[in-house]
N, C-alpha and C positions, 0 to 999 in steps of 0.2 A: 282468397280475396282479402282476410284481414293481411296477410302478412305483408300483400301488395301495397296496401293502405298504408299500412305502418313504414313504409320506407318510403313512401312520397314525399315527405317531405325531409330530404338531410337537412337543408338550411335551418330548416327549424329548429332541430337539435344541436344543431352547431350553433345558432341562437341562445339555445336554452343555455346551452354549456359555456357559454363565453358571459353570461349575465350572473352563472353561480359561481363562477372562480373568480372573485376579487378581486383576488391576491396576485393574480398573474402580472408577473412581472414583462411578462412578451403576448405578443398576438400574432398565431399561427395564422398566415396568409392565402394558405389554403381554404381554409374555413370563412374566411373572410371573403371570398371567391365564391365558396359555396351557399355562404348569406345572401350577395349580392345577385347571384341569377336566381334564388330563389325568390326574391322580393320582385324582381323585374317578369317573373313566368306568374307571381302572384298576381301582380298587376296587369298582364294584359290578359289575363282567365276569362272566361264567359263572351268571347268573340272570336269569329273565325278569320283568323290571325292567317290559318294559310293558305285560305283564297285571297284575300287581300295581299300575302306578299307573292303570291302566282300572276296578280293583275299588276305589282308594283313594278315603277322602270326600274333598268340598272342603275339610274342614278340616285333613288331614294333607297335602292338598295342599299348604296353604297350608304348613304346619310343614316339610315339606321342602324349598322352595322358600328361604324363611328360614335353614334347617339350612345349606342349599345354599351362599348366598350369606356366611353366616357364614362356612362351610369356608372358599373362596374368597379373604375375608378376612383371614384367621387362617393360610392357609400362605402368601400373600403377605406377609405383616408377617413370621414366622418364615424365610423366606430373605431377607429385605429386613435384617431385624435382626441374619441370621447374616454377612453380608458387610461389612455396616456395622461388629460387633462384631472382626470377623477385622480389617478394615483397622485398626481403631481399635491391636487390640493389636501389629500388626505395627508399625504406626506411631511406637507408645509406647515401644516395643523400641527400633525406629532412634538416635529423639531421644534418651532418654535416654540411649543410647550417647556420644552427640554431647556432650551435657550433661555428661556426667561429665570429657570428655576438654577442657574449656573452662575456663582459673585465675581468669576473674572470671564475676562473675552476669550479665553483659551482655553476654558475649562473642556466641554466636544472636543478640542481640536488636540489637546494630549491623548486623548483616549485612542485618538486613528480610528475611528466604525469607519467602518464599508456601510455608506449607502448611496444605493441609486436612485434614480428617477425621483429626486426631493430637490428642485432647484435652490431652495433658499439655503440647503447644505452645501449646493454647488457655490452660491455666494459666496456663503460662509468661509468654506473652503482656501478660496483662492484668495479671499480676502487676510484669511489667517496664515497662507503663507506666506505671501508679501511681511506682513506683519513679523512671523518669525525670523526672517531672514535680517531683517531690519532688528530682533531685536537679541539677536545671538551673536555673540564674543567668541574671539580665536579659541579660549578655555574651553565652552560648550555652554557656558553661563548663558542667564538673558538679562538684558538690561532692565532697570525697571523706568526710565525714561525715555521719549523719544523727542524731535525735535517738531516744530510744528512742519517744516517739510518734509518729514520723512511719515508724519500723522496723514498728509495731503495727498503722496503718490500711494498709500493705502485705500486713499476713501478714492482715487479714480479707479484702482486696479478693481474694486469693490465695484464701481460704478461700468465697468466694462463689463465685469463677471453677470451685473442685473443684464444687463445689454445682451449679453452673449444668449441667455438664456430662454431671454425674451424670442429673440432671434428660432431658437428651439424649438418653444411652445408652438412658436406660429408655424414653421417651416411646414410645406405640406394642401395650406390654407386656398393658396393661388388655386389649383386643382377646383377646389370649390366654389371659386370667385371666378373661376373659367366657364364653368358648367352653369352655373346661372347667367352668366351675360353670354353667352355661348349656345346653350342649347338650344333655347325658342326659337334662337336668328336660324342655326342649321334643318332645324325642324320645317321653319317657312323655308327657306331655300326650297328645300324637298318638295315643298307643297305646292309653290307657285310650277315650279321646273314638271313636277308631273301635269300640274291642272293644264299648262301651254301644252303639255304632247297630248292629253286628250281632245282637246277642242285643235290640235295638228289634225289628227287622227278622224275626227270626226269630218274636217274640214277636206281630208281627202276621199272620204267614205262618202261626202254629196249628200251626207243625213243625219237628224239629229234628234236620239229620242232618249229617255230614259235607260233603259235597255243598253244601249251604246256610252252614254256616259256615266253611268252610278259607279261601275269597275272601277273606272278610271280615276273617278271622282274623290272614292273612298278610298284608292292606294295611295290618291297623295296625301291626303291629309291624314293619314297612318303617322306623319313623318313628324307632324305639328304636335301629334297627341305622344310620340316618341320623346320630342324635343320638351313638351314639358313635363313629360313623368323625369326626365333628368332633372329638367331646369327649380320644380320645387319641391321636393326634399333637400335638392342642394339649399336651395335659399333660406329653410328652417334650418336645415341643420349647421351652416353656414354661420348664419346670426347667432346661434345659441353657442358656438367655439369661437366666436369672437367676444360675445359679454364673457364667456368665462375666461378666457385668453385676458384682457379687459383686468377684470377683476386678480388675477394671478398676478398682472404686470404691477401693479396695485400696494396689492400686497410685498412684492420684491421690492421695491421701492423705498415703503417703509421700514423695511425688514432690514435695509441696506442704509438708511438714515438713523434708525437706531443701533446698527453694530457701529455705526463711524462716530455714534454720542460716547458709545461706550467705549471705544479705541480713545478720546480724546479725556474722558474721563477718569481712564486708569492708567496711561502714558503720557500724558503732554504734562508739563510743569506745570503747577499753581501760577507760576509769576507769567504766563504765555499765554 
């Protein structure tokens, strides 16, 4: 009996184990999978779930089935994007740390580090090759000055790089902006289309009592109470990866206004 106990819940522990590894640099899909049905079997606990889909039509079947898979979806992208987001700004924290503490613009970008999932290094990056290419001679030398257009197609390649990144963070999001204006409507669907076949139903049966329609009654609206266990958890978790999303784009921004102070401050001429 305990050991039965002890394995009811995988999700859980795939839970536990994805909140103590930090550092992971990936998130196994699997587990992600295994989170998601268990939060959705947590939630519909303490009802009988399978008289209700034994009275439910084929068509709310259908609609929950759908609802089902959407959830599914939709809390997989939202812990996929909370970890991604977390690494992003812990990342962005470190470098810039680093960045600040560096007297030229190229100082990171001689070293070559490998790092990933730190946008503002992806910036950085792309910003600093531009930059070398513009500032390296047939010999292998570098120039120590640059001209003020060749300072400009820097600060846009920079200004693409925040862009491209941005683009990144968010990619994914829609999912979550679907399920909330998306679920409640397919949930009524469900609920109107069943409540019309009961009162069909009834209306050909010549009788109308309790009994005859509570079945009916309570398989459709199974489909409404479906549509919003997707629709808000999306909507919380939705909101809270767009302020941080928000707050990141934010920060790259500034992040990308002072590399292009300091590209102009250590290469453009005094007299420019």
């Amino acid at each position: 009996m305990e050991e039965k106990s002890g394995n009811s819940l995988p999700w859980f522990s795939a839970l536990v184990r994805h909140f103590w590894r930090a550092d992971d640099k990936t998130i196994d899909r699997t587990e992600l999978m295994i989170i998601s049905l268990g939060i959705l079997a947590a939630a519909q606990g303490g009802t009988d779930l399978g008289f209700i889909w034994n009275k439910a039509t084929p068509e709310a079947k259908v609609i929950i089935v759908i609802l089902g898979i959407l959830s599914i979806g939709a809390w997989s992208m939202m812990i996929q994007k909370f970890f991604q987001m977390r690494r992003a700004a812990k990342y962005n924290g470190f470098f810039e740390t680093e960045f600040r503490q560096q007297e030229g613009v190229l100082g990171i970008f001689d070293r070559r580090l490998p790092v990933e999932g730190c946008p503002m290094f992806s910036v950085y990056t792309d910003g600093c090759n531009d930059l070398e290419a513009r500032l390296r001679l047939p010999d292998g030398s570098r120039r120590t000055r640059l001209s003020i257009k060749s300072i400009e197609h820097v600060k846009r390649q920079v200004e693409g790089a925040v862009a491209r990144e941005s683009l990144r963070l968010e990619s994914g999001l829609i999912l979550l902006a679907i399920a909330v204006s998306g679920g409640p409507f397919m949930g009524l669907l469900g609920t109107v289309w069943g409540v019309m076949d009961t009162f069909g139903g009834i209306a050909k049966a010549g009788r109308a009592d309790l009994t005859a329609m509570a079945p009916g009654v309570a398989a459709a609206l199974v489909t409404t109470v479906a549509g919003l266990l997707v629709a808000i958890p999306s909507m919380f978790g939705y909101n809270y990866l767009v302020h941080t999303l928000r707050v990141l784009t934010v920060e790259l921004d500034n992040f990308a206004q002072t590399l292009a102070s300091k590209m102009e401050t250590e290469f453009l001429p005094d007299d420019e």
